[in-house]
DRENDO-1510 file (C-alpha; in Angstrom, 1 decimal, always signed):
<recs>
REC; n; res; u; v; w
REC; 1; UNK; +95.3; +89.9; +120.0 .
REC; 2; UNK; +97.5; +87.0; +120.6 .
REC; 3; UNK; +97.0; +86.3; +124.7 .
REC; 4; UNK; +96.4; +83.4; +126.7 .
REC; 5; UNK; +94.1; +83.8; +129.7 .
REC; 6; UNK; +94.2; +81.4; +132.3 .
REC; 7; UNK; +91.0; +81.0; +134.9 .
REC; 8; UNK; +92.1; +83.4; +137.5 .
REC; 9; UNK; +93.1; +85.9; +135.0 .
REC; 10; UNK; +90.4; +88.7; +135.1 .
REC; 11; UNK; +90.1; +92.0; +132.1 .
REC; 12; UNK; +90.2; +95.3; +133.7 .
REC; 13; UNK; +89.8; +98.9; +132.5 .
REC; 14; UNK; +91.0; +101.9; +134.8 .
REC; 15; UNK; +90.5; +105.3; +133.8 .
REC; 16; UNK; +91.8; +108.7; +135.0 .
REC; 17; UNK; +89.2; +111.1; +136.1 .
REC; 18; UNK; +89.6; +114.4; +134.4 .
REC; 19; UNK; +92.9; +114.2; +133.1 .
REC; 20; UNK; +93.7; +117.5; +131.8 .
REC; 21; UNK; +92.8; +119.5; +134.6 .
REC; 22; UNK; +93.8; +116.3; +137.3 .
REC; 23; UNK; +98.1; +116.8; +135.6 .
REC; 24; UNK; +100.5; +118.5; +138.0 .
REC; 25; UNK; +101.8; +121.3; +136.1 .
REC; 26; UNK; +104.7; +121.8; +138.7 .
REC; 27; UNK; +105.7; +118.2; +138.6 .
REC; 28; UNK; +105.6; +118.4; +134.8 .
REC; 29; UNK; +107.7; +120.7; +134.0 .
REC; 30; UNK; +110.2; +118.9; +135.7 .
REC; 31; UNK; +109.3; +115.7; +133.8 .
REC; 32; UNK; +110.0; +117.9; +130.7 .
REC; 33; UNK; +113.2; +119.6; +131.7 .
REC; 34; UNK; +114.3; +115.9; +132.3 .
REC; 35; UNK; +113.4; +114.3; +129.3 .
REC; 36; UNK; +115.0; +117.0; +127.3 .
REC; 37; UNK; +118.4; +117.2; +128.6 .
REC; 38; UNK; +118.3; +113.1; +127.6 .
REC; 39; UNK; +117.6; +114.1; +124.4 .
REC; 40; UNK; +121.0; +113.6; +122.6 .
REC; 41; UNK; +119.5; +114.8; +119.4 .
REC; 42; UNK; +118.2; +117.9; +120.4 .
REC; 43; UNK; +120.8; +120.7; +118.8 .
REC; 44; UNK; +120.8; +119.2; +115.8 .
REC; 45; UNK; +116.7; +120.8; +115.9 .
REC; 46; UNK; +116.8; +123.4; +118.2 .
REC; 47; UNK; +119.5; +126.2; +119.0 .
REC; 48; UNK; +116.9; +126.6; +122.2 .
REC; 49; UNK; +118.4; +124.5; +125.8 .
REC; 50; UNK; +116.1; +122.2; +127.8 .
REC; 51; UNK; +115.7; +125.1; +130.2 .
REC; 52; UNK; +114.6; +127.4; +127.6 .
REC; 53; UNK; +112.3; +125.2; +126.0 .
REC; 54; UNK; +110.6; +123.8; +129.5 .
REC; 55; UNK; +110.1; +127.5; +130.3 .
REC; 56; UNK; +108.3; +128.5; +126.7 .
REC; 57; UNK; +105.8; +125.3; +128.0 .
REC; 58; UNK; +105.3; +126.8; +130.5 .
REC; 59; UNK; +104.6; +129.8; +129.5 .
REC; 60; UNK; +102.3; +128.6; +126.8 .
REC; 61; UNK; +100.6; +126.3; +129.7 .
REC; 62; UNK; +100.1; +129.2; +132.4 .
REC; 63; UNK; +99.9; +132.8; +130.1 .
REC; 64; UNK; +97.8; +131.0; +127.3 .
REC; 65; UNK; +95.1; +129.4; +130.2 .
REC; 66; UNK; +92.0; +131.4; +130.0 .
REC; 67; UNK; +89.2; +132.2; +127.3 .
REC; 68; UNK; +87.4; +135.3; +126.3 .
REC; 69; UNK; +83.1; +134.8; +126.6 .
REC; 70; UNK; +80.7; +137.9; +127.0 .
REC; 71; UNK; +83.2; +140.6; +127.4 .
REC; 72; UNK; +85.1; +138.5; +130.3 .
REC; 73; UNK; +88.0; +136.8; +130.6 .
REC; 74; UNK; +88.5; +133.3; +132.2 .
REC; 75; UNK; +91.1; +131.6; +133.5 .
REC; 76; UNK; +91.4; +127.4; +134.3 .
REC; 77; UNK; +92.5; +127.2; +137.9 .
REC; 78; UNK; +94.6; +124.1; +137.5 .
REC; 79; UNK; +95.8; +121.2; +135.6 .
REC; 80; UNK; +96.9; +121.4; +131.8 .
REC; 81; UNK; +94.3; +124.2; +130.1 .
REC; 82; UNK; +91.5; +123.0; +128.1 .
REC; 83; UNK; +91.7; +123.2; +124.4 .
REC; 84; UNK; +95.8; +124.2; +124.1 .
REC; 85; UNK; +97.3; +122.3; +121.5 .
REC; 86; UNK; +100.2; +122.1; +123.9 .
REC; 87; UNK; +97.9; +120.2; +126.7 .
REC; 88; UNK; +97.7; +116.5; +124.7 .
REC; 89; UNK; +101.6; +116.1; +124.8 .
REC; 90; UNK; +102.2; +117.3; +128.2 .
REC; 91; UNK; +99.4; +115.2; +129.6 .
REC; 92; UNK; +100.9; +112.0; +127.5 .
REC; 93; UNK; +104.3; +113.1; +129.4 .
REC; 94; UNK; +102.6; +112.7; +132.7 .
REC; 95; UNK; +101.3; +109.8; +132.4 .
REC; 96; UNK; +104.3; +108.1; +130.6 .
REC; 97; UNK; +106.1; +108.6; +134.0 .
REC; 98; UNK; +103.2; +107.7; +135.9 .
REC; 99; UNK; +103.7; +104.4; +134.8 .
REC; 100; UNK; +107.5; +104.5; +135.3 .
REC; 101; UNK; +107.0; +105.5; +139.0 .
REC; 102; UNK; +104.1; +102.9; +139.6 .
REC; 103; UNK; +106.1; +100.1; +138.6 .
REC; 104; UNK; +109.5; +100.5; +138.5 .
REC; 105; UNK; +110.5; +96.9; +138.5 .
REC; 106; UNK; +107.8; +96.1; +136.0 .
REC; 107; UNK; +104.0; +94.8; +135.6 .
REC; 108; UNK; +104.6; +91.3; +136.9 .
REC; 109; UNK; +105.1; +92.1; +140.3 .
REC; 110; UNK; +101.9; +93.8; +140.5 .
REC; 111; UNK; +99.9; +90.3; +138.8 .
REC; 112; UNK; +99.5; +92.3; +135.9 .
REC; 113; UNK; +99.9; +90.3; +132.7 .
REC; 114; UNK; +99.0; +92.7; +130.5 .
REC; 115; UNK; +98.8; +96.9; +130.3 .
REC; 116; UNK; +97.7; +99.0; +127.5 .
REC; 117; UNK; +97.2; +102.3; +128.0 .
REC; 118; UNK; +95.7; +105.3; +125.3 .
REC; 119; UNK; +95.9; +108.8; +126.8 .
REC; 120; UNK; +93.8; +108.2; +130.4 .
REC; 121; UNK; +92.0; +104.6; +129.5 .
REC; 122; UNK; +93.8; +101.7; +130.5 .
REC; 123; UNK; +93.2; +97.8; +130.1 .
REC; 124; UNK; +94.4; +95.6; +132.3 .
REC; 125; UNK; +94.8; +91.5; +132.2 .
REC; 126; UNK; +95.7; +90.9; +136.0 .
REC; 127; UNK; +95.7; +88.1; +138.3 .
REC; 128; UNK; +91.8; +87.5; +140.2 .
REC; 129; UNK; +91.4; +89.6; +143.3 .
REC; 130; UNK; +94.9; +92.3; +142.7 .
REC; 131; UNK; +92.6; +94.6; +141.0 .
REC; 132; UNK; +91.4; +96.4; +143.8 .
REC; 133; UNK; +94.8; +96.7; +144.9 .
REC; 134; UNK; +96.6; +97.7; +141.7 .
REC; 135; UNK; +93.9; +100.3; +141.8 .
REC; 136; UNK; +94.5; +101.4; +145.1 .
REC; 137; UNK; +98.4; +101.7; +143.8 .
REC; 138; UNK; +97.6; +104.1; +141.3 .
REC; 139; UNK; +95.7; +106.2; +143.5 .
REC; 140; UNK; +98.3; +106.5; +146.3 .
REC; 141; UNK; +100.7; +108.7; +143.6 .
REC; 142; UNK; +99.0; +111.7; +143.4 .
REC; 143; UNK; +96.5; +111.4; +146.3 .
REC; 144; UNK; +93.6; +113.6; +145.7 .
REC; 145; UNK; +94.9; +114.5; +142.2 .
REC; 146; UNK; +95.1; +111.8; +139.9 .
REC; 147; UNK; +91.8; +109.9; +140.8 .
REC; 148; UNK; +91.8; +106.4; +139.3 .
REC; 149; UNK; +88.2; +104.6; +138.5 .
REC; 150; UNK; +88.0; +100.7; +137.7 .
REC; 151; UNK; +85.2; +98.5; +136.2 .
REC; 152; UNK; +85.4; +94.5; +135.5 .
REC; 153; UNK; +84.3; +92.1; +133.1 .
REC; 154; UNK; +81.2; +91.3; +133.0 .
REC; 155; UNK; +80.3; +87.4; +131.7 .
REC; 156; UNK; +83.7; +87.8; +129.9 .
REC; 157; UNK; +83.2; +90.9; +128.1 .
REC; 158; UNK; +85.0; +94.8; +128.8 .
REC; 159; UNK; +83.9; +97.7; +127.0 .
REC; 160; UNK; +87.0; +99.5; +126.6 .
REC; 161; UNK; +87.3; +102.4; +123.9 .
REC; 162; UNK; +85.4; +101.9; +120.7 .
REC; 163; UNK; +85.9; +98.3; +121.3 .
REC; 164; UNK; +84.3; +95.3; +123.2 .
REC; 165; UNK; +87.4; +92.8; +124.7 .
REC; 166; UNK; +85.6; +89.3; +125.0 .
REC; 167; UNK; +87.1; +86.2; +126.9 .
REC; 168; UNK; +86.6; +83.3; +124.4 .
REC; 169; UNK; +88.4; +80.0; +125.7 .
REC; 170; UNK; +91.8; +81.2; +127.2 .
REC; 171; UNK; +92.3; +84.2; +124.2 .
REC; 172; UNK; +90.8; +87.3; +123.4 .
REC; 173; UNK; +88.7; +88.6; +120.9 .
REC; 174; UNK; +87.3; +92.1; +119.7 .
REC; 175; UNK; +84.4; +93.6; +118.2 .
REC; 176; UNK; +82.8; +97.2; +117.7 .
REC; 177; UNK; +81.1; +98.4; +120.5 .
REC; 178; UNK; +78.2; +100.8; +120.8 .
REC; 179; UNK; +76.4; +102.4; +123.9 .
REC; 180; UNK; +72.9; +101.7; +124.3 .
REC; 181; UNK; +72.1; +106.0; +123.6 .
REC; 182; UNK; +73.5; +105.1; +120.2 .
REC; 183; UNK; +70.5; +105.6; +118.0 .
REC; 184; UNK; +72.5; +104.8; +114.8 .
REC; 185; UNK; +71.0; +108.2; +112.8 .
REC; 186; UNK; +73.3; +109.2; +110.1 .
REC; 187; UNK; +73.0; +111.5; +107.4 .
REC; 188; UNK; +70.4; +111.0; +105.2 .
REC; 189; UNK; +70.8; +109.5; +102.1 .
REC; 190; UNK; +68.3; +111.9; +100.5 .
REC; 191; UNK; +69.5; +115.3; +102.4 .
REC; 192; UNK; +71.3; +117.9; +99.9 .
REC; 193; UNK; +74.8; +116.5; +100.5 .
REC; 194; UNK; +77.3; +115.7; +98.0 .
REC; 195; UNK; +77.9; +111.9; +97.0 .
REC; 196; UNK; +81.3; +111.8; +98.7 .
REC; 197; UNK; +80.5; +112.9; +102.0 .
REC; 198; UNK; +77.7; +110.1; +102.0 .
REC; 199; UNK; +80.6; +107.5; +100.7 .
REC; 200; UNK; +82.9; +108.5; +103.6 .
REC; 201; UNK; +79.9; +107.5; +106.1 .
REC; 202; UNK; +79.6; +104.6; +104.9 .
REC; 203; UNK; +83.8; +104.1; +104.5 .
REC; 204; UNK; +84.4; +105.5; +108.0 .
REC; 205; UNK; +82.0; +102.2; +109.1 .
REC; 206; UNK; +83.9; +100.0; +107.6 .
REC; 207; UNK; +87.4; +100.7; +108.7 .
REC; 208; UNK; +86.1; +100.7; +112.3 .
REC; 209; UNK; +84.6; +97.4; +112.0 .
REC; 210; UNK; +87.5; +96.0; +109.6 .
REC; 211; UNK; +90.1; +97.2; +112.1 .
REC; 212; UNK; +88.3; +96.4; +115.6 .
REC; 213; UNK; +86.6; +93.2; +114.7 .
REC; 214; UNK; +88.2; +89.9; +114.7 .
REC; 215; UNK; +87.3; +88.0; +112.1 .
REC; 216; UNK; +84.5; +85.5; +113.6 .
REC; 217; UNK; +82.7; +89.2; +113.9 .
REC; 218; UNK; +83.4; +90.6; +111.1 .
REC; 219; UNK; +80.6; +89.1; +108.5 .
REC; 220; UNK; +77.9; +90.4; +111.4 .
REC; 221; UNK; +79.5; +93.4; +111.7 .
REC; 222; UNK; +79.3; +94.3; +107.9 .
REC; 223; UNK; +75.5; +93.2; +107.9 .
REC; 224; UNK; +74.8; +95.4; +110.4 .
REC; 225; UNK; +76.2; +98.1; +108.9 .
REC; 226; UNK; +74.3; +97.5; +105.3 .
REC; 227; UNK; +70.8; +97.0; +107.7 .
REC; 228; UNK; +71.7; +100.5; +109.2 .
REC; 229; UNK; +72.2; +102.3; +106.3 .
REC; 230; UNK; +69.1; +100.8; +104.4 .
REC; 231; UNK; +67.3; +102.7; +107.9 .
REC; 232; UNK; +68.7; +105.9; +106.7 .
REC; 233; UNK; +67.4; +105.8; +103.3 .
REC; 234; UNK; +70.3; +104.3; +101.5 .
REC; 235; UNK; +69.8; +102.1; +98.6 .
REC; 236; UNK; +70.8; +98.4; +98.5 .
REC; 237; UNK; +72.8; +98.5; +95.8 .
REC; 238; UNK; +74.8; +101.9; +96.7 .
REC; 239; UNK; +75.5; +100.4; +100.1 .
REC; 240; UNK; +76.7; +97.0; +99.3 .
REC; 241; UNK; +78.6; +98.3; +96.4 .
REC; 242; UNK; +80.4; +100.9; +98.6 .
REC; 243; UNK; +81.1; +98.5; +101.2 .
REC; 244; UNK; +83.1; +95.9; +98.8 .
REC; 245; UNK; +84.8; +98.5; +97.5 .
REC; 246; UNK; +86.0; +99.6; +100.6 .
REC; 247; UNK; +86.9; +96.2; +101.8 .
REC; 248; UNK; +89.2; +95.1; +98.8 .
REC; 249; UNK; +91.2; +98.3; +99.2 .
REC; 250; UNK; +91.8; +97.7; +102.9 .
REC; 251; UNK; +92.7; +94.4; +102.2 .
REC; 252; UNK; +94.8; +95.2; +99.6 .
REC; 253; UNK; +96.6; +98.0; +101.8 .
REC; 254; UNK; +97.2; +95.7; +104.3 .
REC; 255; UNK; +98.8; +93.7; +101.8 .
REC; 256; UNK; +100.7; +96.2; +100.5 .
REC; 257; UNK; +102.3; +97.3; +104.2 .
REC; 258; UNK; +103.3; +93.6; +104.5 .
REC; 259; UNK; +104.8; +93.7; +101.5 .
REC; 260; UNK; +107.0; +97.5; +102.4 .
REC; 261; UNK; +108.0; +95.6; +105.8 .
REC; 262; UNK; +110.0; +93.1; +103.7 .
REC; 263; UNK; +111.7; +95.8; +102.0 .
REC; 264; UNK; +111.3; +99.0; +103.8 .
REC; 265; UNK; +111.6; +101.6; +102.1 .
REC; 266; UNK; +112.7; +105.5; +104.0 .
REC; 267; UNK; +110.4; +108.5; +104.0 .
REC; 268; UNK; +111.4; +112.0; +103.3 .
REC; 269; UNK; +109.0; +114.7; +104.4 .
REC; 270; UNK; +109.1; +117.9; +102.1 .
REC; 271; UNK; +106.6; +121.2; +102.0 .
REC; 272; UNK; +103.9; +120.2; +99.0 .
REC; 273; UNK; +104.1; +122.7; +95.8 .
REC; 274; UNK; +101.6; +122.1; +93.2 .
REC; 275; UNK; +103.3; +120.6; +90.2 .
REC; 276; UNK; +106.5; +120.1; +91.5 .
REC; 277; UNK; +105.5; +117.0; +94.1 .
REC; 278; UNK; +104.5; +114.0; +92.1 .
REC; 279; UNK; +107.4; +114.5; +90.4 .
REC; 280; UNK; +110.2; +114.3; +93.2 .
REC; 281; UNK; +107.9; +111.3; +94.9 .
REC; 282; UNK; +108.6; +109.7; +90.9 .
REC; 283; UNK; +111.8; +110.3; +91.0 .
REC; 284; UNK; +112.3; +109.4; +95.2 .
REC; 285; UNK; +110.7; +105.8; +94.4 .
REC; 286; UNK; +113.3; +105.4; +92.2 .
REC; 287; UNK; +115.9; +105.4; +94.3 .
REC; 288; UNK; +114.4; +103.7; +97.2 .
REC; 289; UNK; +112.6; +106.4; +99.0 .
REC; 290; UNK; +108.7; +107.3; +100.0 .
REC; 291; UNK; +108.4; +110.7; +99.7 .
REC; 292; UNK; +104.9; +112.3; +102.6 .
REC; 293; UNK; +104.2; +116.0; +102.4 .
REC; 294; UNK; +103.3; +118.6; +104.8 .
REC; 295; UNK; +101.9; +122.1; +105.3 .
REC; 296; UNK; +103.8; +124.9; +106.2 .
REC; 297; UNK; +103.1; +127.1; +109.3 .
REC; 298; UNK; +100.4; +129.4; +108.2 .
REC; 299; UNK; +98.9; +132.2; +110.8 .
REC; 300; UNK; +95.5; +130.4; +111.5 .
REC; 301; UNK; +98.2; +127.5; +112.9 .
REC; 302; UNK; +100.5; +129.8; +115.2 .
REC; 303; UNK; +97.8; +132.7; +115.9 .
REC; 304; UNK; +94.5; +131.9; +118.8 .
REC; 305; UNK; +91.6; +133.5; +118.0 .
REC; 306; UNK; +89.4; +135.0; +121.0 .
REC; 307; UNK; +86.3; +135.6; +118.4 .
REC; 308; UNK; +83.4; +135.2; +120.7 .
REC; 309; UNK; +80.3; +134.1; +118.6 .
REC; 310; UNK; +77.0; +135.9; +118.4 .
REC; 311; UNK; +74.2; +133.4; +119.4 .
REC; 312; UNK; +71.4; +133.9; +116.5 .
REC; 313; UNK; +68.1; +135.2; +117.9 .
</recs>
C-alpha cells in the first residue's frame, strides 16, 4: 500500500454496529428506485421498470422476513432480514450513499487522507485529533440507527479485517492478523480425511499470508505457518512441499494477470455443458476471447427451505 504518512496523521478503523438490522428499509427503497431509473442500460436486461423492480425488493425484504423454529413462525422487526440473499446488496446500497451524503464535497474536508470501506468496517488515515469528530459526523445521519464505533492505533499498529496495518517510517505495511482466542487447531493430519481437503488447509494459509503480507513479513509468515502445521501432526516434508508448490503458482498467476493487462483479452460468460465447453473456450482463445462458465438457476437456488432440524437426543 503506497501511502505517505506524515506525524500528525493517525490510522483509524470505524465500524457499523449491526448493520443489517441497523439499514433503513424505507430510505432504501428509495435509494434503489433512484439508482435504477440512472440505469441507462436497464431494458436491454429487464422488460421490468425501476418501480416494479424496487417493489419485488421490497417484497422479497418485508414478505420473505421471518423463519419457521419449533412449530412457530418469526419475524425480524427491522432493518434488512437476516440470512436473505437479497440483504448483502441492499445493505452495500445503503452504505454507498451513506458515504455520498457524509461527504458530499469529498474526504479532504473532513482531514481524511485516506477511506476504505468493506461492507460495515472502515479504515481511516485522518488528520490527529478529527477522529472523534469525523466519528461524531457519521453518527449524526441516522441518529439512533446507524451507530458508528471507532478504535485507534495502538504503537502504530490497527487491526482491521484479517489484517494488521502497521505505521513503518511515513508508509504502511500489512501482515496477517490473528486474535489472541485463536488456538491455531486444524484438521488433523491423521483424521480420516481425504488428501485434498488437507492440501486446501494448508493452500488456504498461504494465499492469506501471500496476499495480506508485505513482503518484509512474508518469510515469518510462511514459517509460522510450516511450525503450525507440524503442531497438527503434519509431516515436514508434506508441509514444506505443499507450501512451495502453492507459492510458485501464485506467483506465476500473478504474473500471468500482469501479462493479460497488457493485452486484455474479453470474457464471455456461457451455461457449462459437459463436453461441449473446453471446446468453445479453445476455439474463443483463438480469437481473442476468455471464455468463464456458470450455473443455471436450479430449484435449490430460487426455492427457501423452512426444514426445521431435529436436534439428536
Amino acid at each position: 500500500m503506497r501511502v505517505e504518512l506524515r506525524t500528525d496523521d493517525i490510522l483509524v478503523s470505524y465500524d457499523v454496529k449491526d448493520l443489517f438490522t441497523s439499514v433503513a428499509l424505507g430510505y432504501t427503497y428509495d435509494i434503489i428506485l433512484e439508482s435504477l431509473s440512472k440505469d441507462e442500460n436497464l431494458k436491454q436486461r429487464t422488460k421490468l421498470n425501476p418501480f416494479h423492480l424496487t417493489q419485488l425488493a421490497k417484497f422479497c425484504l418485508e414478505e420473505g422476513n421471518y423463519f419457521h423454529w419449533n412449530g412457530c413462525y418469526f419475524s425480524q422487526k427491522k432493518g434488512a432480514p437476516m440470512g436473505s440473499p437479497l440483504s448483502p446488496a441492499e445493505a452495500e446500497m445503503f452504505m454507498e450513499h451513506l458515504e455520498d451524503i457524509a461527504f458530499p464535497d469529498g474526504f479532504s474536508v473532513s482531514g481524511v487522507k485516506m477511506f476504505k470501506r468493506y461492507a460495515d468496517d472502515i479504515f481511516v488515515i485522518i488528520e490527529e485529533d478529527k477522529e472523534v469528530a469525523l466519528l461524531e459526523h457519521l453518527n449524526v445521519l441516522f441518529p439512533g440507527k446507524v451507530i458508528f464505533t471507532m478504535e485507534r492505533e495502538e504503537k502504530g499498529k490497527l487491526a482491521f479485517l484479517d489484517s494488521i496495518v502497521i505505521r513503518d517510517q511515513g508508509h504502511i505495511k500489512t501482515k496477517v492478523f490473528s486474535k489472541s482466542t485463536n488456538s491455531e487447531r486444524y484438521l488433523n493430519f491423521f483424521s480420516n480425511h481425504p488428501l485434498n481437503m488437507k492440501k486446501g488447509i494448508i493452500t488456504g494459509m498461504v494465499d492469506k499470508s501471500y496476499y495480506l503480507c508485505h513482503g518484509d513479513y512474508l518469510k515469518d509468515e510462511i514459517k509460522h505457518i510450516s511450525q503450525t502445521l507440524l503442531r497438527n501432526g503434519y509431516p515436514k516434508k508434506f508441509g514444506e512441499a505443499t507450501i512451495s508448490e502453492r507459492l510458485l503458482k501464485l506467483r506465476n498467476t500473478d504474473l500471468n494477470k500482469r501479462q493479460a493487462r497488457e493485452t486484455p483479452l474479453k470474457t464471455i460468460f456461457i451455461p457449462y455443458y459437459p463436453g461441449l465447453g473446453k471446446g468453445i473456450r479453445k476455439i474463443a482463445r483463438s480469437i481473442g476471447y476468455t471464455v468463464a462458465f456458470k450455473r443455471l438457476p436450479n430449484l435449490m437456488t430460487i426455492l427457501r427451505s423452512d426444514k426445521v432440524r431435529i436436534q439428536s437426543e
